[in-house]
Every structure is written in structure tokens, then in C-alpha cells.
C-alpha positions as CSV (number, residue, x, y, z in Angstrom):
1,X,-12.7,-45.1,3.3
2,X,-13.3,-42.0,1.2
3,X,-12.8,-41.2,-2.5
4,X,-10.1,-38.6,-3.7
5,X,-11.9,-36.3,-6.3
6,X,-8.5,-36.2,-8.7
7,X,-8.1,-40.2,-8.9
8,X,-11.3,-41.4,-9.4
9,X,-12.2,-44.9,-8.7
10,X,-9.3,-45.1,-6.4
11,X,-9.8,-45.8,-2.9
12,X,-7.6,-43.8,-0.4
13,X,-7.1,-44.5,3.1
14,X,-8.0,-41.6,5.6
15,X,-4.8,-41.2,6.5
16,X,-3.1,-40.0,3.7
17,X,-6.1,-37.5,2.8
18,X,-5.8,-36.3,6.1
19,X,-1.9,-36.3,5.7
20,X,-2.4,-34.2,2.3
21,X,-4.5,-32.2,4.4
22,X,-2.6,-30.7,6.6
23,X,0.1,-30.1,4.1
24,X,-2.1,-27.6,2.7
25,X,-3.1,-26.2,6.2
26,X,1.1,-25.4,7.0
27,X,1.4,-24.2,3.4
28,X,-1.6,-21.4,4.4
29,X,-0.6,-21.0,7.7
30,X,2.9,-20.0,6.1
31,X,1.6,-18.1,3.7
32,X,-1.0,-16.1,6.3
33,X,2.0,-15.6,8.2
34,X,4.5,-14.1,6.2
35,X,1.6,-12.0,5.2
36,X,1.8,-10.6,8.6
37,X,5.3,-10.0,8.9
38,X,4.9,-7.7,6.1
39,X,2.2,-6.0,7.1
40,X,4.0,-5.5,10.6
41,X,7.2,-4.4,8.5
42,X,5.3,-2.3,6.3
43,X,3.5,-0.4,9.2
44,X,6.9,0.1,10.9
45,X,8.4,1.6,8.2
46,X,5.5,3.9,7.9
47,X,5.6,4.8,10.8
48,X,9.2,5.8,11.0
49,X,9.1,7.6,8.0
50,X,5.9,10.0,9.2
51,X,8.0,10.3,12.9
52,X,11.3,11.3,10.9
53,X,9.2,13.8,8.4
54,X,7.3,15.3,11.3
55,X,10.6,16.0,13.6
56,X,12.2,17.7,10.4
57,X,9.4,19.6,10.1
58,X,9.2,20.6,13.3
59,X,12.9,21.6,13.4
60,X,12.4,24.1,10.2
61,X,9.5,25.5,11.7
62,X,11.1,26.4,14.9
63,X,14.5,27.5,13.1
64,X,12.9,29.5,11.1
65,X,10.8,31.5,14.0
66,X,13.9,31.6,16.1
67,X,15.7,33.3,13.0
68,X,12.4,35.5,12.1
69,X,13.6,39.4,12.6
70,X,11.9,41.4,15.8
71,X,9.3,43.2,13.8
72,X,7.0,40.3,13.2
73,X,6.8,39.4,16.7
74,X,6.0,43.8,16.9
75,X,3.2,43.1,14.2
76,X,1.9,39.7,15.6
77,X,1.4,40.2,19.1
78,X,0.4,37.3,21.2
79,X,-1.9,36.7,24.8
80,X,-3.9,39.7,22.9
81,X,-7.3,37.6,22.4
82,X,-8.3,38.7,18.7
83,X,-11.5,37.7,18.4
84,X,-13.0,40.4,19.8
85,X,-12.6,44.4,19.4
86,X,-10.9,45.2,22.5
């Protein structure tokens, strides 16, 4: 026998407490996981923005050398190491 806090005086079986129990246990456990299907949703969606940003990007960048006229590859040699003065 146990006392419920919000009928007082009254006398509640254990069974029923425990019954109201684990109503409130599926509501959280509902609650904690939608919580993680969003999270999971919201992370995917993050993700595939930053991958479909980053391969636009990288598509501009590499248009725009290919496109670039002859004389700044003349002026900006490369395998030249520039850090020193040879």
C-alpha cells in the first residue's frame, strides 16, 4: 500500500501507481525519441546541404581556372618552390 501525493488520504493499490508509472515512462520514451529522429533529420539535412554547397563550389572554382586566359598560368608558375631565392 502506498499513498498517491495528489489524492490524499486515499489509499492506492501498487498496481495502478505502477500502471500510471509507466504511462509516463512511454510518454518520455516517445518524446526522447522523436527528439532523435530530428536530430538525425536535422544532421542529414546539414550535411547534404554543406556536400551540395561544397561540390558547386568546387565546380566554379575549376571552371573558372579552366576558362582563366594563358598569361596567368605565364605569371604564376608552378613546381617553382617560392620560398626561397633561387
Amino acid at each position: 500500500m502506498c499513498f498517491r501525493m495528489d489524492t490524499p488520504k486515499k489509499i492506492v493499490n501498487h498496481e495502478e501507481v505502477q500502471d500510471d508509472s509507466m504511462h509516463f515512462l512511454f510518454i518520455y520514451g516517445g518524446l526522447v525519441g522523436g527528439m532523435c529522429m530530428f536530430s538525425l533529420a536535422a544532421a542529414f539535412k546539414i550535411f547534404t546541404a554543406g556536400l551540395s554547397s561544397s561540390a558547386q563550389l568546387h565546380h566554379q572554382l575549376v571552371s573558372s581556372l579552366f576558362r582563366a586566359p594563358m598569361r596567368f598560368f605565364e605569371l604564376n608558375p608552378t613546381g617553382i618552390p617560392h620560398l626561397n631565392n633561387n
